[in-house]
C-alpha positions as CSV (number, residue, x, y, z in Angstrom):
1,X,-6.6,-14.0,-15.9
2,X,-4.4,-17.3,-16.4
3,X,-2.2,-18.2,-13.6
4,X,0.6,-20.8,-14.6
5,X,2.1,-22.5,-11.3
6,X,3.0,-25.6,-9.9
7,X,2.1,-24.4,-6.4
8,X,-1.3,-26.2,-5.1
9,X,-4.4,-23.8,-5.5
10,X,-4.7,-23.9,-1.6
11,X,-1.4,-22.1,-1.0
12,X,-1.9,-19.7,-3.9
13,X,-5.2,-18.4,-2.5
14,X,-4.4,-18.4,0.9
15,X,-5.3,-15.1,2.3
16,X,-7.6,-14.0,-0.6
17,X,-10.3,-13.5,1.3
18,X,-9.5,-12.4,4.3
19,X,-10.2,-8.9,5.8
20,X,-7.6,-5.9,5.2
21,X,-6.3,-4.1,7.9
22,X,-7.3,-1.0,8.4
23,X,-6.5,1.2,6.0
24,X,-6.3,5.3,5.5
25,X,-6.2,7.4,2.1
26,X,-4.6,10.6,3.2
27,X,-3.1,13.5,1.0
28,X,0.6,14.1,2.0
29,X,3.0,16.5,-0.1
30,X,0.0,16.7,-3.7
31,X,0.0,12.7,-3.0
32,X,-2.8,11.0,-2.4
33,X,-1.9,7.1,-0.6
34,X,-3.0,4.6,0.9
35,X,-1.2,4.0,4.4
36,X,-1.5,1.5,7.4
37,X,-1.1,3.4,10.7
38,X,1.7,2.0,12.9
39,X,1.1,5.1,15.5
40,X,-1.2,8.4,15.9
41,X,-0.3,10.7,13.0
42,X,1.9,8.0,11.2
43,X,1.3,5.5,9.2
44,X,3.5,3.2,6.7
45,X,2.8,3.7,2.8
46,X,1.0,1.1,1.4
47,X,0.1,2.2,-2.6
48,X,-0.3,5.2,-4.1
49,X,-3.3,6.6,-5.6
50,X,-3.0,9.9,-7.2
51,X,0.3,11.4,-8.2
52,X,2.4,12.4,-11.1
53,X,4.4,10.1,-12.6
54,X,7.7,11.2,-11.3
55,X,6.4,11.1,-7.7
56,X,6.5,7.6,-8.0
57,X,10.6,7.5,-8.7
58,X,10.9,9.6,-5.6
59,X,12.3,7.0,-2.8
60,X,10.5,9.2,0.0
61,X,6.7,7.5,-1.9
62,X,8.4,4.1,-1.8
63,X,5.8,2.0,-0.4
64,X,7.1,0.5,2.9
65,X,8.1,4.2,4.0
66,X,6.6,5.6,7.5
67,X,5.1,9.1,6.8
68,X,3.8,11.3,9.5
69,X,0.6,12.8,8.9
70,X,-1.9,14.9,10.3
């Protein structure tokens, strides 16, 4: 991978390596995702990682989104 950018490496990288928060892959609605919990049996949608293609047009998927889960 090239990266063209007039931004110092430093700044570019920042964060690389640092640890992810914790992270859950649940099943909601024939969707499997990637969510951060925000509460018990909630969490905010952070990727998607099985689905059909339409699913991800559908602005209920839209990473960002809280779901409630089980």
């Amino acid at each position: 991978m090239t990266l063209y950018t007039n931004m110092p490496l430093e700044l570019v990288l920042e964060g690389f390596n640092d640890e992810m928060e914790n992270m859950q892959e649940i099943w909601s609605n024939g969707v499997k995702m990637q969510v951060m919990p925000v509460a018990p049996g909630m969490g905010k949608i952070v990727r998607l990682l099985e689905c059909q293609l339409d699913d991800y047009l559908n602005p209920k998927f839209m990473p960002g989104n809280i779901i409630h889960y089980q």
